[in-house]
Every structure is written in C-alpha cells, then in structure tokens.
TORPANU-209250 format. One record per residue (C-alpha): residue number from 1; x, y, z. Coordinates in steps of 0.1 Angstrom, whole numbers, plus 5000, padded with zeros to 4 digits. Example, Ala and Ser with C-alpha at 12.3 -4.5 7.8 and 13.67 -1.06 7.14 Angstrom:
    n  east  north    up
    1  5123   4955  5078
    2  5137   4989  5071
END
This chain:
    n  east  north    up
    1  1505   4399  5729
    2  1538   4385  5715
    3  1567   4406  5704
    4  1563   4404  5670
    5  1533   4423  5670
    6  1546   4448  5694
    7  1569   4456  5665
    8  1544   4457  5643
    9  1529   4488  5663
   10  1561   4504  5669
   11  1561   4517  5633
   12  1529   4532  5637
   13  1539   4551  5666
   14  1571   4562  5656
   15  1559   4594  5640
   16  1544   4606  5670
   17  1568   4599  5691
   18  1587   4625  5672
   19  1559   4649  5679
   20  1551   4641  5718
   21  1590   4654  5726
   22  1581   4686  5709
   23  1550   4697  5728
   24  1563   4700  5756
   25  1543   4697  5790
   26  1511   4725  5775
   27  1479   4706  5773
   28  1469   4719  5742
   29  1435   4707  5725
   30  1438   4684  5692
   31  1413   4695  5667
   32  1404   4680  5638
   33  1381   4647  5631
   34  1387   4616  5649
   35  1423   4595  5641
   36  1421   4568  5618
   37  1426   4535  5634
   38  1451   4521  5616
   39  1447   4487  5600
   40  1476   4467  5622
   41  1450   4468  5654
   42  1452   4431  5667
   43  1414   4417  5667
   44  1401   4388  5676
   45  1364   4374  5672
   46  1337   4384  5692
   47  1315   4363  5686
   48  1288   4356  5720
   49  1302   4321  5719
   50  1340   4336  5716
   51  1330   4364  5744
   52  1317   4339  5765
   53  1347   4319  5768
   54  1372   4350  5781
   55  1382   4355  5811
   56  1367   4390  5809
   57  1331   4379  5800
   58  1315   4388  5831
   59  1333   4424  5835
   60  1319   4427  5803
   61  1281   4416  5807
   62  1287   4447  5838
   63  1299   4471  5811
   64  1272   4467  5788
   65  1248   4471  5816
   66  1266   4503  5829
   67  1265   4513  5793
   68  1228   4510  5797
   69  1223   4528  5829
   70  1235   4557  5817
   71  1224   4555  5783
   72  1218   4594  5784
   73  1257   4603  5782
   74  1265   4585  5753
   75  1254   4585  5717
   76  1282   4564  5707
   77  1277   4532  5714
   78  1293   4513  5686
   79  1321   4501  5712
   80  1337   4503  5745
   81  1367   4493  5765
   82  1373   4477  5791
   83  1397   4472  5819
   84  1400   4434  5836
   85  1418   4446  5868
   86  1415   4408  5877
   87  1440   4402  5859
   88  1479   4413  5862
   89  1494   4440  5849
   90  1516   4418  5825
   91  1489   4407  5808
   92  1469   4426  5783
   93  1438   4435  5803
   94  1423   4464  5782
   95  1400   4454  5758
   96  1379   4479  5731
   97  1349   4458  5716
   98  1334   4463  5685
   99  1297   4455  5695
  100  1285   4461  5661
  101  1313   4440  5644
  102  1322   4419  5666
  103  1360   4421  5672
  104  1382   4424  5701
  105  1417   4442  5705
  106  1434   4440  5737
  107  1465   4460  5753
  108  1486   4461  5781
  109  1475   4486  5807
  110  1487   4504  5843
  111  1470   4504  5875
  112  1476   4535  5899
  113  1504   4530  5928
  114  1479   4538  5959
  115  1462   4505  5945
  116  1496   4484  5946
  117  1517   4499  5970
  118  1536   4468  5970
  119  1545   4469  5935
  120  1529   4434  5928
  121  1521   4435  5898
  122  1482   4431  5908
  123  1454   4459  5917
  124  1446   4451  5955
  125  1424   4484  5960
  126  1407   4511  5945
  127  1402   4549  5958
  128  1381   4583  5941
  129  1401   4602  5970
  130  1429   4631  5959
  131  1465   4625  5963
  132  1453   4586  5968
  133  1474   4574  5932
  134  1452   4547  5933
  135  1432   4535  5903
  136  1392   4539  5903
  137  1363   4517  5895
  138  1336   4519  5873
  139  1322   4538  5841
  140  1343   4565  5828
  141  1331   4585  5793
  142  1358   4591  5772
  143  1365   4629  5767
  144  1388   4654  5746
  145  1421   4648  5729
  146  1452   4667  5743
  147  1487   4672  5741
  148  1505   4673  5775
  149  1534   4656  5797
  150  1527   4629  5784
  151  1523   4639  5748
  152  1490   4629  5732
  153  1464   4618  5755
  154  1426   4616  5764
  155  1402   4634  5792
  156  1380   4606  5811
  157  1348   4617  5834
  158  1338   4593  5859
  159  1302   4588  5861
  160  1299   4568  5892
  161  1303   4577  5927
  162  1333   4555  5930
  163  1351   4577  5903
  164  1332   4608  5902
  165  1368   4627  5911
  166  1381   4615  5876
  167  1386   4644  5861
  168  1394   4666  5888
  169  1422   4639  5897
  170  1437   4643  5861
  171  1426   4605  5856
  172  1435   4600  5815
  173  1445   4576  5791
  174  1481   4590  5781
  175  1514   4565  5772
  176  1541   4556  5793
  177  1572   4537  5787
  178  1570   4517  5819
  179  1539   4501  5799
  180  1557   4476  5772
  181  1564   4446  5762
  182  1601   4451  5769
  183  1592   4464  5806
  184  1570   4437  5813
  185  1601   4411  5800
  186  1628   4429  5821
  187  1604   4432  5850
  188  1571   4410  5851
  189  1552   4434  5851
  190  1542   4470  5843
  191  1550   4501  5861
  192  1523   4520  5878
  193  1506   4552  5869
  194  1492   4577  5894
  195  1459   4566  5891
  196  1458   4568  5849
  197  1452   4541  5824
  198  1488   4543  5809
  199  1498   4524  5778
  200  1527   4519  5757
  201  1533   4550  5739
  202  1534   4531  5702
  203  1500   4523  5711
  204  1484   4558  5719
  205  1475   4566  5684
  206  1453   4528  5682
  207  1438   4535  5714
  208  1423   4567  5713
  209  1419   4562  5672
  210  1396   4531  5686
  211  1377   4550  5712
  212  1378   4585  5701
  213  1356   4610  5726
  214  1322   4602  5734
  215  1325   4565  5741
  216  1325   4544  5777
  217  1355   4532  5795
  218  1346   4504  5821
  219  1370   4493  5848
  220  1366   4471  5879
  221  1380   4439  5896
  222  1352   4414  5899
  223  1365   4378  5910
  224  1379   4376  5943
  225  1416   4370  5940
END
C-alpha cells in the first residue's frame, strides 16, 4: 500500500482520533448499527482467477473451509478476513474478502512479541498460553465493538483449540501507531502487539466498518519459511 493512499485514509480517521483520547482506558460498549464503510477502502478484484494468483490463495482456500466447519457460529458469511502471517509485517498481510462481490482490501497488520522475540519483523511461533504475547492461529468470530486503551476496538472468540484463550487473553483488533506506513519506513517493519491484531489507527473505522460483529477472522502461517 503506497503513501498516497495512506493519506487518503488519514482523513477518515481523523475524527476519531479526536474521540479515542477522550475515552479514556473504560471499555465501554458502542451501540448503534454497524459503521458505514466508507467509500476510500482500497479493493482489488477477486475474481477466482485473480485469487488464485495471490500469495494468500491457499490460507484462503483453509479459511473458507474453517468457515465451513463451523458453519453454526456464523450467519454472516458475506466476507471474512484474513491474516497471511507468511508474510512480514511490512507488508499488508490482512485481507477482508467480499465473497459475494468479489473484492479484496488489504492492510498492514501486528503479530504478538512472544511470536518474534527477536523483533524480525516475521511470525516465528504461535502460543494460546497466558502471559505468552504471542499471536494465535486459526478461526476467530469477530465480536462486540468497544471503546478502551486503545480507543475503538473489537472482541474476537477463538474457536479452535489453538486459540480457544482468545478472549480470555484480551486478543482484539484495536489500532496502534507502531502499525503505519511511516513506522514501517523508519523501521522496516511494524511494531508488535501483545498477542492482538493491531492496525493503524486511521484504519480502525474501515476495518471494523468491513467486518462488523458476527463475521470470521482466519489467521495462520502455512508455507514453511
């Protein structure tokens, strides 16, 4: 993702940047229907010809089959996200598919720093266990909205045994500065979470906007780097 549409999503965020410094650390519920997603969202085809030729193709074959195996936790199953931990943390490696209409948007995204304890830049190992701070595998349904540390951010439940701690770790999708464009140019790569899915913060409101509660969140490492 370049800078210029970085920019682009900055104004969309500004506003609630505003708001997340006044909320303090109370997770407080958000009510009210499901965000908008505004129109600036970055998509690309998704097309089976187009999906076959990403480097995420076969993490997401595994995601549609997870999504299947536990058909009976979600009646939303217009789209999902994933998470390519194959791939480096300075690259975009979260993608929400549209499976209905076809289109990708992709974003950069944190691993936990139990599972680089290096700080490489790259996911060597994942962990369900407390106090770990490392980053689990597998299918995740996306929960309620909150305002907390972190400002605006969303509840995950794991659904596998591999991340069955989810929520009882406090395993979210939340923002974090230390997930930009601008970190990843001063650094080479993003910062690490504690085990959450951080992203930049002017990119909260498109993320959860895109996958709202009710929907799956698949992560994994499938190639053998």
């Amino acid at each position: 993702m370049d800078r210029r549409n970085f920019t682009k999503f900055a104004l969309s965020g500004l506003a609630f940047s505003f708001l997340s410094d006044s909320m303090g650390r109370a997770a407080l519920p958000v009510t009210g229907p499901e965000p908008v997603t505004p129109a600036s969202v970055p998509t690309v085809p998704a097309t089976p010809r187009a999906v076959a030729q990403q480097p995420y193709a076969a993490l997401l074959e595994r995601a549609r089959a997870a999504l299947d195996n536990h058909a009976h936790h979600f009646e939303l199953r217009d789209r999902l996200a994933i998470v390519d931990f194959d791939a480096p943390s300075k690259n975009p490696r979260m993608h929400i598919v549209d499976l209905i209409g076809g289109q990708t948007s992709s974003y950069l995204v944190s691993h936990g720093r139990g599972s680089d304890p290096a700080h490489s830049g790259w996911l060597h190992s994942f962990s369900n266990e407390f106090n770990s701070l490392a980053s689990s595998s597998g299918a995740f349904k996306t929960g309620d909205m909150y305002f907390g540390q972190h400002g605006r951010s969303m509840r995950l439940l794991g659904l596998d045994a591999q991340n069955s701690n989810a929520e009882s770790r406090a395993i979210v999708v939340h923002g974090a500065d230390y997930v930009s464009e601008d970190h990843v140019a001063a650094w080479g790569k993003c910062g690490r979470s504690e085990g959450c899915f951080a992203v930049a913060p002017h990119i909260v409101p498109q993320v959860l906007g895109l996958l709202g509660p009710g929907r799956m969140l698949y992560a994994d490492k499938i190639g053998n780097g």
